[in-house]
N, CA, C and O atoms as a GROMACS GRO file, in nm:
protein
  384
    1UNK      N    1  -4.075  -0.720   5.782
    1UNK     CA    2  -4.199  -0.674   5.723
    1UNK      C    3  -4.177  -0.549   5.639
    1UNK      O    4  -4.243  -0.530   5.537
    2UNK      N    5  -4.070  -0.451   5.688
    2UNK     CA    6  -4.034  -0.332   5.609
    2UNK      C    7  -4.026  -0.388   5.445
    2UNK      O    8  -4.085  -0.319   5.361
    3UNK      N    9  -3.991  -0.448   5.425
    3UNK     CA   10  -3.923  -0.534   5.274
    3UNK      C   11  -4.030  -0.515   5.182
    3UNK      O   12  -4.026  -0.474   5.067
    4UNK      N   13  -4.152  -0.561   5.273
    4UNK     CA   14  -4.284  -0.575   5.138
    4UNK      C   15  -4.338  -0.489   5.162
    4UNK      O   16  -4.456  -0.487   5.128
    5UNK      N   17  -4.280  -0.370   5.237
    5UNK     CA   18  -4.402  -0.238   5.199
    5UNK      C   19  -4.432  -0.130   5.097
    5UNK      O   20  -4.497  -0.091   5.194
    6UNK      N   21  -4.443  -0.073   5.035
    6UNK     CA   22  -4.448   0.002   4.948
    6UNK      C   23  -4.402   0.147   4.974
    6UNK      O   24  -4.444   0.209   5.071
    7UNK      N   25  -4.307   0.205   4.876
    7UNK     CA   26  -4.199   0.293   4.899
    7UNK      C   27  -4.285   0.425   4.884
    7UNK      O   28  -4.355   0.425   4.783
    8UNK      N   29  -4.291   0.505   4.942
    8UNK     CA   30  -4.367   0.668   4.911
    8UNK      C   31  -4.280   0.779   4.809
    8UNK      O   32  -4.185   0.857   4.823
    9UNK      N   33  -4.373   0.735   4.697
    9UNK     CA   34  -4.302   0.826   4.580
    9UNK      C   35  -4.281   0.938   4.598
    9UNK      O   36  -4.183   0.976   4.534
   10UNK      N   37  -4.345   1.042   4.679
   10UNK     CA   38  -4.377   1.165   4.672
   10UNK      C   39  -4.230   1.192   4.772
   10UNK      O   40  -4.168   1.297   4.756
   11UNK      N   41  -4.177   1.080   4.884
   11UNK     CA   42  -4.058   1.104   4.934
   11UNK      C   43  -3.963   1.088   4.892
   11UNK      O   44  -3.864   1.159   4.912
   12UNK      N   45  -3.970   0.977   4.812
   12UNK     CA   46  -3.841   0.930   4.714
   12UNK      C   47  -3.802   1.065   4.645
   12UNK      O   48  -3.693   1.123   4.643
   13UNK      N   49  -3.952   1.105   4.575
   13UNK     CA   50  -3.873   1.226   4.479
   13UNK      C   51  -3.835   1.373   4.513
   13UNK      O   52  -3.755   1.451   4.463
   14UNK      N   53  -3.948   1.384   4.647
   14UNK     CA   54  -3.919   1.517   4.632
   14UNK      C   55  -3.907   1.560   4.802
   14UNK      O   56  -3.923   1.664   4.865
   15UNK      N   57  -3.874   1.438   4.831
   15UNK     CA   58  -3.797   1.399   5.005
   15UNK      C   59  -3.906   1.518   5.106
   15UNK      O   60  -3.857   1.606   5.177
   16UNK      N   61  -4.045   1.498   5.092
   16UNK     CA   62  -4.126   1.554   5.146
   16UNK      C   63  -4.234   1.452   5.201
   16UNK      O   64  -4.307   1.399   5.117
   17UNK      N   65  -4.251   1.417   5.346
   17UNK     CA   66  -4.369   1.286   5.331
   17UNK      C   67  -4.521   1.326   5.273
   17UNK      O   68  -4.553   1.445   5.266
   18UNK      N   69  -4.586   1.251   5.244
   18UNK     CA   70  -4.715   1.290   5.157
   18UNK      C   71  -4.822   1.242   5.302
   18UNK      O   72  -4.816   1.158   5.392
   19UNK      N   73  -4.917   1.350   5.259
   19UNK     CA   74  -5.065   1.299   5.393
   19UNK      C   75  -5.076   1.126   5.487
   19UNK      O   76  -5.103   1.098   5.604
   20UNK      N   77  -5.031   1.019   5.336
   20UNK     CA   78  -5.037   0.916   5.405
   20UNK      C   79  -4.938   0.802   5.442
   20UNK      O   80  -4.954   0.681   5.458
   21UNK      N   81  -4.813   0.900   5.448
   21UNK     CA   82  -4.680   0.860   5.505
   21UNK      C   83  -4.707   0.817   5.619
   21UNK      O   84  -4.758   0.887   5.706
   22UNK      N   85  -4.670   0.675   5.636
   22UNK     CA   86  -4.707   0.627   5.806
   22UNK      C   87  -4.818   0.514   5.832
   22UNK      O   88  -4.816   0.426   5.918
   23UNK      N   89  -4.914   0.538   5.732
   23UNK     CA   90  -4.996   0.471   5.733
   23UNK      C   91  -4.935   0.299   5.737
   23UNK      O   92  -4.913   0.252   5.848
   24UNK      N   93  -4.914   0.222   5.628
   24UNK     CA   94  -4.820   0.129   5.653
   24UNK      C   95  -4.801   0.081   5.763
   24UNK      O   96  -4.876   0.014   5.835
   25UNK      N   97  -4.697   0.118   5.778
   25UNK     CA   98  -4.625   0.076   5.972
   25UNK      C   99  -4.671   0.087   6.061
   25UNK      O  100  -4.638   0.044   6.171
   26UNK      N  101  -4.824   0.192   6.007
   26UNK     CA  102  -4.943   0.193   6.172
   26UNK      C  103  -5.028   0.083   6.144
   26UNK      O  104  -5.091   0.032   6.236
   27UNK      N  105  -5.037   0.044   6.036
   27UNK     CA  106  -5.131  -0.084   5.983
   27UNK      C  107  -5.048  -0.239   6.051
   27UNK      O  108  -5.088  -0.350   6.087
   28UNK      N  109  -4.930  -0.177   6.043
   28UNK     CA  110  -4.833  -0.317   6.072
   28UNK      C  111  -4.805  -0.308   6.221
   28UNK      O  112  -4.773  -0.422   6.255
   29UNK      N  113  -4.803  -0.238   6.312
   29UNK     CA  114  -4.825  -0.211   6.420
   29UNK      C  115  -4.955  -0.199   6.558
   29UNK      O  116  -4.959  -0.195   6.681
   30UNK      N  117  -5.055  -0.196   6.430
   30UNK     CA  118  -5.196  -0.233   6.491
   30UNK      C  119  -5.221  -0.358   6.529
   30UNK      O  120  -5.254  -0.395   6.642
   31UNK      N  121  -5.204  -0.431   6.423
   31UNK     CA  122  -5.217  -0.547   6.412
   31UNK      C  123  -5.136  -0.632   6.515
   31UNK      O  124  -5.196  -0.722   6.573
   32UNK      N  125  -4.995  -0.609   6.544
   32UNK     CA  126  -4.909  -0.612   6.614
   32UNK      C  127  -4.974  -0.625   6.764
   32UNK      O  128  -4.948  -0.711   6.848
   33UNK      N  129  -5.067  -0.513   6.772
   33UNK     CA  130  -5.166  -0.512   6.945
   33UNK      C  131  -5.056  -0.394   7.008
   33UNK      O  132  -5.048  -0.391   7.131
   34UNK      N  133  -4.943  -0.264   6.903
   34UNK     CA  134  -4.894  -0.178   6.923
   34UNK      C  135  -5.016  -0.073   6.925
   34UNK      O  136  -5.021   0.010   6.833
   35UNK      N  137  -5.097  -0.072   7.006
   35UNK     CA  138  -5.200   0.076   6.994
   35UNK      C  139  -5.114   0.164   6.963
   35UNK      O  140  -5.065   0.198   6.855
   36UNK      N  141  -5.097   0.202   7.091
   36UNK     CA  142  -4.982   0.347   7.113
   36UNK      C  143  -4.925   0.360   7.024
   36UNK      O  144  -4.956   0.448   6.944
   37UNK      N  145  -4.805   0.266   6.999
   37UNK     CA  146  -4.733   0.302   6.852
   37UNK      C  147  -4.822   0.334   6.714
   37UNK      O  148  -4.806   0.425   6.633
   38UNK      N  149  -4.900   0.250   6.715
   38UNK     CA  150  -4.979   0.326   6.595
   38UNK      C  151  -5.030   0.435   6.547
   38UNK      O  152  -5.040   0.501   6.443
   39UNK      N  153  -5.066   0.433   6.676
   39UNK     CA  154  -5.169   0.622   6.658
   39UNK      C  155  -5.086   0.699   6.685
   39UNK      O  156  -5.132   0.813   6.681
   40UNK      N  157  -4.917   0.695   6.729
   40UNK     CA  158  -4.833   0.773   6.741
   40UNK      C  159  -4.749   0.775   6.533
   40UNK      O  160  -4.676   0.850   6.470
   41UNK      N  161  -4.787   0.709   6.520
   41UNK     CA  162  -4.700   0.696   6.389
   41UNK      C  163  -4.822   0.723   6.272
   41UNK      O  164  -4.780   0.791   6.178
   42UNK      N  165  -4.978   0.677   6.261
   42UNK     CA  166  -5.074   0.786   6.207
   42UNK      C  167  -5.187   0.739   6.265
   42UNK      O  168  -5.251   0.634   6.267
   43UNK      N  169  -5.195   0.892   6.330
   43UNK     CA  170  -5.318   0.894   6.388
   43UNK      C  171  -5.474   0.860   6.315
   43UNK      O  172  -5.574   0.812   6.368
   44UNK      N  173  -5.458   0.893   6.212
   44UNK     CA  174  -5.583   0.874   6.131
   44UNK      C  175  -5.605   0.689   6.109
   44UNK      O  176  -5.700   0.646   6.043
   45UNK      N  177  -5.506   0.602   6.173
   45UNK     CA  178  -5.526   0.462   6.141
   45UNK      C  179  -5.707   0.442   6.229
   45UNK      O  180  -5.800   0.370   6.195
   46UNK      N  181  -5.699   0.516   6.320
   46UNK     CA  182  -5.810   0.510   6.431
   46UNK      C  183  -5.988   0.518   6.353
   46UNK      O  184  -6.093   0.455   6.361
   47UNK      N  185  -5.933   0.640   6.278
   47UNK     CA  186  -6.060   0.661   6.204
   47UNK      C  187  -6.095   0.592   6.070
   47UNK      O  188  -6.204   0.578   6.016
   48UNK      N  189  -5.958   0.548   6.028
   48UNK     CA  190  -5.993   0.490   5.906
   48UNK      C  191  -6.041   0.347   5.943
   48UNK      O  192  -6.142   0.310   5.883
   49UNK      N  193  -5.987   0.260   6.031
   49UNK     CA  194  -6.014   0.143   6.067
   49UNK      C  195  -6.210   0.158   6.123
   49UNK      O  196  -6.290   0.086   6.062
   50UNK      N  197  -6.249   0.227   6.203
   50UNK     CA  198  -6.351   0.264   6.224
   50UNK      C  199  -6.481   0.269   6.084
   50UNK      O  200  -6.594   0.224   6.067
   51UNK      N  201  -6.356   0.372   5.989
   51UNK     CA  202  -6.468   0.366   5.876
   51UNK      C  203  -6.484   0.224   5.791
   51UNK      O  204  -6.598   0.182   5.773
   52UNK      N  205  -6.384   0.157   5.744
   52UNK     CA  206  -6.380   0.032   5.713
   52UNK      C  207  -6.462  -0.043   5.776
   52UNK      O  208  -6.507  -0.132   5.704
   53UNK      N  209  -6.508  -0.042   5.906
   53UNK     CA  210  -6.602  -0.171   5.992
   53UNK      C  211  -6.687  -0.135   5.999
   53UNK      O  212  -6.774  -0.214   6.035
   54UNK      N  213  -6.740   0.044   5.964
   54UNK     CA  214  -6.882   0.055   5.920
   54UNK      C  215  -6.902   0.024   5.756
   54UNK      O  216  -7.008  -0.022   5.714
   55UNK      N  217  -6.814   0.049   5.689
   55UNK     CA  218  -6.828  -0.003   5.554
   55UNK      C  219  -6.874  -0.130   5.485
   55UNK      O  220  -6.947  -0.158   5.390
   56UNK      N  221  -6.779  -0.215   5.603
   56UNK     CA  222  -6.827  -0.355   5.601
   56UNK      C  223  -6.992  -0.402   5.618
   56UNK      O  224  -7.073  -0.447   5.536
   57UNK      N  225  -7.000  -0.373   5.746
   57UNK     CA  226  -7.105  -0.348   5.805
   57UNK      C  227  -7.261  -0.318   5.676
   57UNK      O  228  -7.373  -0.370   5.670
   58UNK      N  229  -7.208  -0.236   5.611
   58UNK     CA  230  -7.316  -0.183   5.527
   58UNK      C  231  -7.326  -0.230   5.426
   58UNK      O  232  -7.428  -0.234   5.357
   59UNK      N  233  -7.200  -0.281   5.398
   59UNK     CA  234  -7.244  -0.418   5.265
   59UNK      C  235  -7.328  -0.510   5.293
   59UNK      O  236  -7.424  -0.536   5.220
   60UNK      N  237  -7.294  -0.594   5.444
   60UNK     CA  238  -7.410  -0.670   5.504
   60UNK      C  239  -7.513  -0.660   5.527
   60UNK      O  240  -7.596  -0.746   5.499
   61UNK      N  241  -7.537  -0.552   5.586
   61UNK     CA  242  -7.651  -0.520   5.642
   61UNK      C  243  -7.690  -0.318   5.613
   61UNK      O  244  -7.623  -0.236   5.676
   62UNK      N  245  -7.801  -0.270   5.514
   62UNK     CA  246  -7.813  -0.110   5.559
   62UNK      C  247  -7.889  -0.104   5.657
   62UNK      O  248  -7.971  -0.191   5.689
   63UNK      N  249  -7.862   0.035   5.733
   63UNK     CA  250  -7.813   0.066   5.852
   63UNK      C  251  -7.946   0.193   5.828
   63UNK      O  252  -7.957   0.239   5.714
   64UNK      N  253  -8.010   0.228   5.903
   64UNK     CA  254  -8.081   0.405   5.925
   64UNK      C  255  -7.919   0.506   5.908
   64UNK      O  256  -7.806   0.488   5.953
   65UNK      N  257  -7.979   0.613   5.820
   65UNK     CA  258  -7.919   0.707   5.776
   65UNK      C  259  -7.769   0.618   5.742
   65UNK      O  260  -7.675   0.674   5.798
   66UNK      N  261  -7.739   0.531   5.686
   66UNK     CA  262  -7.604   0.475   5.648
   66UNK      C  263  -7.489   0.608   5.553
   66UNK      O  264  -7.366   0.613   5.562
   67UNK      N  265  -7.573   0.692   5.476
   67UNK     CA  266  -7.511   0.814   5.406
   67UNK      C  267  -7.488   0.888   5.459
   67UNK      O  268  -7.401   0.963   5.416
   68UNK      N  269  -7.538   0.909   5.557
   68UNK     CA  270  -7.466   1.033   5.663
   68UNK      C  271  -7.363   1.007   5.756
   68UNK      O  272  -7.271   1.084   5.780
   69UNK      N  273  -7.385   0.870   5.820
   69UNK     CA  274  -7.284   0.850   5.906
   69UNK      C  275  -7.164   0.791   5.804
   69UNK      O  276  -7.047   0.785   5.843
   70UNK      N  277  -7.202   0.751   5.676
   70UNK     CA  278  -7.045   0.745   5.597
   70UNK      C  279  -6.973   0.854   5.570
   70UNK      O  280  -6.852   0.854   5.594
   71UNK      N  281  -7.037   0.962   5.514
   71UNK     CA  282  -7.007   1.057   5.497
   71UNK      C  283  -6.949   1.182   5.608
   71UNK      O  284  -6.866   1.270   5.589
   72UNK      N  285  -7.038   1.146   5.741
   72UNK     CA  286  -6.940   1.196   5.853
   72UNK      C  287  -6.853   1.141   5.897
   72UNK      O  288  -6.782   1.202   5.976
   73UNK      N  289  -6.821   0.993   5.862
   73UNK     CA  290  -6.712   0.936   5.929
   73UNK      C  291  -6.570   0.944   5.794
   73UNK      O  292  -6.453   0.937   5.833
   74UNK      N  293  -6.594   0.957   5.669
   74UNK     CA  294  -6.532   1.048   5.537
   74UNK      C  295  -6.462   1.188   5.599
   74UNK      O  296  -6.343   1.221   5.598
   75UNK      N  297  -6.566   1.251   5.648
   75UNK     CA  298  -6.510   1.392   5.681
   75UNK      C  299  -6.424   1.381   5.762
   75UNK      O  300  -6.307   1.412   5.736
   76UNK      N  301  -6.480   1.314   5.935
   76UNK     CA  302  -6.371   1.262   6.011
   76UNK      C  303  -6.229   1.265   5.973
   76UNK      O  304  -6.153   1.361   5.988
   77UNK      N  305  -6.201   1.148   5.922
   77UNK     CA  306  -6.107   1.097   5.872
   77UNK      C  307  -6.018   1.212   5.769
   77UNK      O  308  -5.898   1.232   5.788
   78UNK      N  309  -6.072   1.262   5.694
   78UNK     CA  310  -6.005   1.399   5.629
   78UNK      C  311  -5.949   1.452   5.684
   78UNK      O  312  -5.826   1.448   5.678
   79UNK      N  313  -6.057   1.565   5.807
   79UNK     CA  314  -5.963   1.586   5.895
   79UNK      C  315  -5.848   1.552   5.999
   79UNK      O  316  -5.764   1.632   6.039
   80UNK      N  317  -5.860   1.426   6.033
   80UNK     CA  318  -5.758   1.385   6.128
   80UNK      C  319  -5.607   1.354   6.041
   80UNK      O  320  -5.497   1.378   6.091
   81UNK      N  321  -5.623   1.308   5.928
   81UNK     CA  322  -5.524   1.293   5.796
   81UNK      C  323  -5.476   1.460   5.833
   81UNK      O  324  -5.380   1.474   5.908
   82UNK      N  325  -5.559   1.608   5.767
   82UNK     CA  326  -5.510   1.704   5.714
   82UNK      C  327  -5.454   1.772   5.888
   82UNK      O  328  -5.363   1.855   5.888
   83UNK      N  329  -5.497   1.741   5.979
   83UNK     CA  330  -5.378   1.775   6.106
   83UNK      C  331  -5.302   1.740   6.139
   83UNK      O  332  -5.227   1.808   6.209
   84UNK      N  333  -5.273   1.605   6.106
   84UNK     CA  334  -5.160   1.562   6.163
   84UNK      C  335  -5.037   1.567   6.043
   84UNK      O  336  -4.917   1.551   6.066
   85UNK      N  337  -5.107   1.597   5.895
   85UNK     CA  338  -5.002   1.636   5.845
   85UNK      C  339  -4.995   1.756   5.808
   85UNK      O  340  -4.930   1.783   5.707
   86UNK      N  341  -5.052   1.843   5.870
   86UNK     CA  342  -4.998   2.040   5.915
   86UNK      C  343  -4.902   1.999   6.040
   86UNK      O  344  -4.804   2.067   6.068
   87UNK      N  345  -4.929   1.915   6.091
   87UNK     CA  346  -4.854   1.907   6.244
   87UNK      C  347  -4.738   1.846   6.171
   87UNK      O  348  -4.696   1.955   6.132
   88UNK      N  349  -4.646   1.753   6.116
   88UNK     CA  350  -4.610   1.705   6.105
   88UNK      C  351  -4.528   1.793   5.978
   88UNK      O  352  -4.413   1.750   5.971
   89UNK      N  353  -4.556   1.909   5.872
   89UNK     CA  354  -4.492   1.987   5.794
   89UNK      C  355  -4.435   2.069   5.874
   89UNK      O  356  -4.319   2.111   5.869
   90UNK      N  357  -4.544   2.099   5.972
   90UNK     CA  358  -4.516   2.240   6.075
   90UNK      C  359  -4.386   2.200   6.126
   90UNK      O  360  -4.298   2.284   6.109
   91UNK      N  361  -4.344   2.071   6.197
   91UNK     CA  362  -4.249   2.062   6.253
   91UNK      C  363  -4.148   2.034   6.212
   91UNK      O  364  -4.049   2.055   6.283
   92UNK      N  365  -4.134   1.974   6.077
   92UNK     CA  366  -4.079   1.992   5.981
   92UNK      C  367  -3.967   2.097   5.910
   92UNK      O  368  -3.847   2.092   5.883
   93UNK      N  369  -4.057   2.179   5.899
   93UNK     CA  370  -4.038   2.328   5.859
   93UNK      C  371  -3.935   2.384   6.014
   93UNK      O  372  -3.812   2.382   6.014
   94UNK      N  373  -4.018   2.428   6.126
   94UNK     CA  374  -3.952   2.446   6.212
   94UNK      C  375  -3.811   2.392   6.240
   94UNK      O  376  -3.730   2.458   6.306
   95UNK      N  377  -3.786   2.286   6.197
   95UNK     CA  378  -3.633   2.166   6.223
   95UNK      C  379  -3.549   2.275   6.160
   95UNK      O  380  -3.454   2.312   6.229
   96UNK      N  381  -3.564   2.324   6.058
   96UNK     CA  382  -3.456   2.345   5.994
   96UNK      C  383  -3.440   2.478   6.018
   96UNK      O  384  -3.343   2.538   5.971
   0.00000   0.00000   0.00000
């Protein structure tokens, strides 16, 4: 499955992973019925999958306050992306 995934430019060039390094292989690992591994490899698969099935959801059917809970589940997701990749520079940085 590695074969058809798509290569992260931002590592190729400048050998630094970018916010959504990981994503991929947690997508391919979810699916898999790898929880653990997933949310160990990006955590944000949790929230983004979440926002997607309310997304869905709202094409079908609107929802009471549908803009707010997109927009808090947007923010969500921002944040869980922008910690785990401070966590993930941080330790980074520290290695060396």
């Amino acid at each position: 499955m590695e074969k058809y995934m798509l290569p992260c430019l931002n590592k190729m060039l400048l050998g630094i992973d970018c916010p959504g390094c990981g994503l991929q292989r947690s997508a391919v690992l979810l699916f898999q019925g790898n929880f653990q591994q997933a949310f160990e490899m990006y955590p944000a698969i949790y929230t983004l999958a979440l926002f997607l099935g309310y997304w869905i959801i709202t094409r079908i059917r609107k929802l009471p306050f549908h803009f707010n809970i997109k927009v808090s589940l947007i923010i969500l997701n921002a944040l869980v992306v922008t910690l785990h990749y401070s966590f993930k520079i941080h330790h980074m940085v520290a290695s060396f």
